[in-house]
TIMI-2910 file (N, C-alpha, C, CB; in pm, 1 decimal, decimal comma, always signed):
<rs>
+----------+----------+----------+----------+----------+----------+----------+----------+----------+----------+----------+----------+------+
!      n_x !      n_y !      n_z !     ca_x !     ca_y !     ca_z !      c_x !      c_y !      c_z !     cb_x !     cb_y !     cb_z ! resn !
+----------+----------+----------+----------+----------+----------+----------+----------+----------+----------+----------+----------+------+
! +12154,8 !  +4260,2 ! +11546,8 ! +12109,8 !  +4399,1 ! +11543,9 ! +12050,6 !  +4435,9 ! +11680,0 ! +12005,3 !  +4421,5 ! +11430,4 !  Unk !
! +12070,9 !  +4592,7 ! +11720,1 ! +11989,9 !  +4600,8 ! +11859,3 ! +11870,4 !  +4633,4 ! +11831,1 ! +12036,3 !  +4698,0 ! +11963,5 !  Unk !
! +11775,3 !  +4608,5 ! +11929,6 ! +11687,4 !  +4660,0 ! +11974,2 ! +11624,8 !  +4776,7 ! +11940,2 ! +11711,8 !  +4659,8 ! +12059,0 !  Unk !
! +11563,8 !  +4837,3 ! +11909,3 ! +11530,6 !  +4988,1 ! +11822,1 ! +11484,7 !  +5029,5 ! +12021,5 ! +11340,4 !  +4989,5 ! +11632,4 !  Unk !
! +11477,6 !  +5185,6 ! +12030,9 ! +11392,0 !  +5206,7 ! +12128,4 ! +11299,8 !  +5348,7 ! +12041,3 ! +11484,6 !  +5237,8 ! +12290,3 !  Unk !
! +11173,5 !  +5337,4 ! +12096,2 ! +11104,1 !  +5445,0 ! +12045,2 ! +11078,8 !  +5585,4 ! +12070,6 ! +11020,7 !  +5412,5 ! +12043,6 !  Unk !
! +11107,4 !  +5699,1 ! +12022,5 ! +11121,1 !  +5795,8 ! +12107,8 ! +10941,1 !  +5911,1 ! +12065,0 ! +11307,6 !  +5874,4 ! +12068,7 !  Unk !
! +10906,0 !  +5907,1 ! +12178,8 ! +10735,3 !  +5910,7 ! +12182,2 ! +10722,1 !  +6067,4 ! +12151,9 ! +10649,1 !  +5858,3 ! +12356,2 !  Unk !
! +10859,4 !  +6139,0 ! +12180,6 ! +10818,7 !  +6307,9 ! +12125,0 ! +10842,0 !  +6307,8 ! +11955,1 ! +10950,3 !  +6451,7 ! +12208,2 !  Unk !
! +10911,8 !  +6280,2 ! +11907,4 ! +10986,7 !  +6271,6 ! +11782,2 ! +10932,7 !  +6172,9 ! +11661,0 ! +11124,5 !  +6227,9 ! +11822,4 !  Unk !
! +10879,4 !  +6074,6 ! +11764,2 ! +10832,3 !  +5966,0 ! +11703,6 ! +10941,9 !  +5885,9 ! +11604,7 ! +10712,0 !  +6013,5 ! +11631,2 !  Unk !
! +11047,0 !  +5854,1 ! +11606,2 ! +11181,5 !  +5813,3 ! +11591,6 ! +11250,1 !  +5660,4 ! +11630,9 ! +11243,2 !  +5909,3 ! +11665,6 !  Unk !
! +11257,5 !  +5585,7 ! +11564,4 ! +11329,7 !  +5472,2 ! +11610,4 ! +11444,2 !  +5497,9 ! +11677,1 ! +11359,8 !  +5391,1 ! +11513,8 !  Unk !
! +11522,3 !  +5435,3 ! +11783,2 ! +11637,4 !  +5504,1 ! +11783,8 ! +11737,7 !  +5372,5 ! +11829,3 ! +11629,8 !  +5644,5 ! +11888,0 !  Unk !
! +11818,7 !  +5345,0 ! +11816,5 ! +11921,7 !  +5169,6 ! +11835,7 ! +11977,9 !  +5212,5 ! +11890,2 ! +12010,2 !  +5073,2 ! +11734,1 !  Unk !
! +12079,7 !  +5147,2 ! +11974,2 ! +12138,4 !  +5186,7 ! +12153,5 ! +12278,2 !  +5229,7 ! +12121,6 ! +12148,4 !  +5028,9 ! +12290,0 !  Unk !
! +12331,9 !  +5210,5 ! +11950,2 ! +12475,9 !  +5262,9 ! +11884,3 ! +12420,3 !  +5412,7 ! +11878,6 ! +12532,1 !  +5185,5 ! +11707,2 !  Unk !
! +12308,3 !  +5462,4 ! +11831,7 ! +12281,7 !  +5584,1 ! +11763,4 ! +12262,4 !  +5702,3 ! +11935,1 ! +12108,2 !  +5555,0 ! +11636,4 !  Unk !
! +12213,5 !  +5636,3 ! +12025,7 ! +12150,5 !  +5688,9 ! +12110,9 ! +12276,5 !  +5767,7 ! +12236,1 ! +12047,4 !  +5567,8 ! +12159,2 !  Unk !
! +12246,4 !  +5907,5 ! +12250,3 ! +12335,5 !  +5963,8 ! +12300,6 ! +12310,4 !  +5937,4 ! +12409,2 ! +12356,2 !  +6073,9 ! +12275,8 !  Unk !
! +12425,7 !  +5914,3 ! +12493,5 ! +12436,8 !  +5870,3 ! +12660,0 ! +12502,3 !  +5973,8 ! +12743,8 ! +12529,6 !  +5731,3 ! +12685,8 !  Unk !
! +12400,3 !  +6023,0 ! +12812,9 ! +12420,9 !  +6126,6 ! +12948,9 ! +12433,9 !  +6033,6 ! +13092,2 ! +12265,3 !  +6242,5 ! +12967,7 !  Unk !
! +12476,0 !  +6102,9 ! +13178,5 ! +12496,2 !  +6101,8 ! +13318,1 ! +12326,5 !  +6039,3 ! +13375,1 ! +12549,0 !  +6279,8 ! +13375,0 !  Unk !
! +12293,7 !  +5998,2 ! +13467,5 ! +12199,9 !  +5996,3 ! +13518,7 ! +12143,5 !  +6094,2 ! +13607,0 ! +12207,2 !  +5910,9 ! +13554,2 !  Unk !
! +11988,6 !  +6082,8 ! +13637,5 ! +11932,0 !  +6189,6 ! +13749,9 ! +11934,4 !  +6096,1 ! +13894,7 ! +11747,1 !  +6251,4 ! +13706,2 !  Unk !
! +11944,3 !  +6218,2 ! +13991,8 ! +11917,9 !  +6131,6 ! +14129,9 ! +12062,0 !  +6086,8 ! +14175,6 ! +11812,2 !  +5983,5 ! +14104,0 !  Unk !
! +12000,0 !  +5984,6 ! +14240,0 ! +12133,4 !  +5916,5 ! +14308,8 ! +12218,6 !  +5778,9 ! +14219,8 ! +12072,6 !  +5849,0 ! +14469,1 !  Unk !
! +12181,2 !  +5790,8 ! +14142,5 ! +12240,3 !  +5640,2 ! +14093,2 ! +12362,3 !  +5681,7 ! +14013,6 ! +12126,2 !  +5539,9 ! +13986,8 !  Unk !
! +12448,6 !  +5555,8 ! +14041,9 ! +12579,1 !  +5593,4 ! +14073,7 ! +12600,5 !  +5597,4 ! +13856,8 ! +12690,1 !  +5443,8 ! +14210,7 !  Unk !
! +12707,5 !  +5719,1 ! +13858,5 ! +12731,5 !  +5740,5 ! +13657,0 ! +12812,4 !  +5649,9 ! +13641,3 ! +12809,8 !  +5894,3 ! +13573,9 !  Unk !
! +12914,1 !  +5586,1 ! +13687,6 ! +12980,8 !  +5474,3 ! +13678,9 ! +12899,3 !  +5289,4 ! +13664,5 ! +13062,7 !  +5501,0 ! +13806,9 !  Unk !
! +12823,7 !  +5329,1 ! +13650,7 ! +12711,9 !  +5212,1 ! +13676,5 ! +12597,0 !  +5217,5 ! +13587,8 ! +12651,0 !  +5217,8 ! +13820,9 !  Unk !
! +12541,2 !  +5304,0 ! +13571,5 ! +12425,6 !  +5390,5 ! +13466,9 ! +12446,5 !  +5505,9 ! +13433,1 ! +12295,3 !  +5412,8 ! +13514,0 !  Unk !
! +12398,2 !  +5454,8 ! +13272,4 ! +12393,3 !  +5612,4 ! +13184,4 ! +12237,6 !  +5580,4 ! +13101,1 ! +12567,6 !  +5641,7 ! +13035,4 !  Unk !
! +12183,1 !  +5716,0 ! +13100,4 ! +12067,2 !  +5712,3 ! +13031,6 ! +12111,0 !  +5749,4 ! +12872,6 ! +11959,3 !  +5815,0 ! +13102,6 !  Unk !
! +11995,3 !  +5681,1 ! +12814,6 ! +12042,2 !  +5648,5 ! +12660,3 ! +11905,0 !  +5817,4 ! +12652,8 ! +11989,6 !  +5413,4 ! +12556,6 !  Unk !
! +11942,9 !  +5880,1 ! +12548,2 ! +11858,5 !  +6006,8 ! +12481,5 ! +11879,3 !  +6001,7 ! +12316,5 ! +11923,1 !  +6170,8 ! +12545,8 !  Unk !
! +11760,4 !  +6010,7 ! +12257,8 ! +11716,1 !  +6050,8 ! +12148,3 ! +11803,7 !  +6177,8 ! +12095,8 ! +11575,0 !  +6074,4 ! +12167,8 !  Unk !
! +11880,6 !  +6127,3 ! +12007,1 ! +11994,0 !  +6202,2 ! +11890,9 ! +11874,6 !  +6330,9 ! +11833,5 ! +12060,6 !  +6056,4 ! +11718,8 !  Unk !
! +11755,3 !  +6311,1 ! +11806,8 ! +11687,7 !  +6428,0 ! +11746,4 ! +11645,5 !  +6505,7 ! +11852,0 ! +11572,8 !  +6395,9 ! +11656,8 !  Unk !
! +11595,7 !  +6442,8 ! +11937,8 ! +11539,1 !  +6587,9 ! +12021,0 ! +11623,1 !  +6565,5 ! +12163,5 ! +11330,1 !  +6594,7 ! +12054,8 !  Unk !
! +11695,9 !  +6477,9 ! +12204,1 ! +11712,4 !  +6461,7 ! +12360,5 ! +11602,1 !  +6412,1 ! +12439,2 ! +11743,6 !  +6587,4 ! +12422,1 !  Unk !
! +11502,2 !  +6377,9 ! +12409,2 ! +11405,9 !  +6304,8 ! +12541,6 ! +11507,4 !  +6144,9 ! +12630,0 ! +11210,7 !  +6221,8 ! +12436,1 !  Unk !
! +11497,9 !  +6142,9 ! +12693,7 ! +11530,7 !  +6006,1 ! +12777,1 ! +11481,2 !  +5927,5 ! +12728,5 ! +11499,2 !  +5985,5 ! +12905,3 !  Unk !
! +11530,9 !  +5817,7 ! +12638,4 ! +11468,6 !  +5641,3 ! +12593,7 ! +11483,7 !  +5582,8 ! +12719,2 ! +11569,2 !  +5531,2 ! +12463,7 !  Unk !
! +11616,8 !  +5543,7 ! +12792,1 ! +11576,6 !  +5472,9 ! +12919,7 ! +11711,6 !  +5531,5 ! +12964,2 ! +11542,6 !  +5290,1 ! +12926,1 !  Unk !
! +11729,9 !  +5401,9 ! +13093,9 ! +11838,9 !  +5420,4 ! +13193,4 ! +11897,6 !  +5251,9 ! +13199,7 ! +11770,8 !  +5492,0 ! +13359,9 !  Unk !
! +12030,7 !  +5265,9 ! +13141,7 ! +12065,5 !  +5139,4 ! +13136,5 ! +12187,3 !  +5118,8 ! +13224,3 ! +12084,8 !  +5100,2 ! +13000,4 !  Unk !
! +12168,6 !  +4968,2 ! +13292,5 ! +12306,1 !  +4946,0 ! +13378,6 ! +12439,0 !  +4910,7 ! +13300,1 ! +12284,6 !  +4823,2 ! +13481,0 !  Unk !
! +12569,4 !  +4950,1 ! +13315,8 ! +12638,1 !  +4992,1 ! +13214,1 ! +12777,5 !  +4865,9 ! +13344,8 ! +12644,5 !  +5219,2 ! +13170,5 !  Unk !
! +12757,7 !  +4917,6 ! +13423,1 ! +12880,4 !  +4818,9 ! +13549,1 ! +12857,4 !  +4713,6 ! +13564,5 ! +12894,2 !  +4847,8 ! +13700,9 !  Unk !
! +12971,3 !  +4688,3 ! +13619,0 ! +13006,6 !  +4543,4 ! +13670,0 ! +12906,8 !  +4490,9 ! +13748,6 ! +13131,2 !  +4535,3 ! +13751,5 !  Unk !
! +12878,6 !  +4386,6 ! +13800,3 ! +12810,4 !  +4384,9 ! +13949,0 ! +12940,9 !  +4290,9 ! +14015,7 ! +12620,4 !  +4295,3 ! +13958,9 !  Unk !
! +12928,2 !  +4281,1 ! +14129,3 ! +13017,2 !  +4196,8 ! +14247,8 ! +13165,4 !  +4201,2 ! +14243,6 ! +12988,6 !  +4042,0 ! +14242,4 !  Unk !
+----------+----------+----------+----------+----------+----------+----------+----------+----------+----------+----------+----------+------+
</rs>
């Protein structure tokens, strides 16, 4: 099972299957990272590396 992440506006468990994945902010490359967001409200749970390395 994954990991639950907690979402602190909503107060919401949320598991990394359920969690909608956007583009990132800034410079970091979308091919590489996507931030995981809370299915109820959209806040950002995190920013996970998603690529290859080397």
């Amino acid at each position: 099972m994954a990991a639950d992440r907690r979402c602190d506006t909503c107060e919401r468990d949320v598991t990394r299957e359920d969690a909608i994945r956007t583009k990132t902010m800034g410079d970091l490359d979308p091919a590489k990272w996507q931030s995981l967001c809370c299915p109820n409200c959209g806040r950002r749970l995190e920013t996970v590396f998603v690529g290859r390395e080397g």
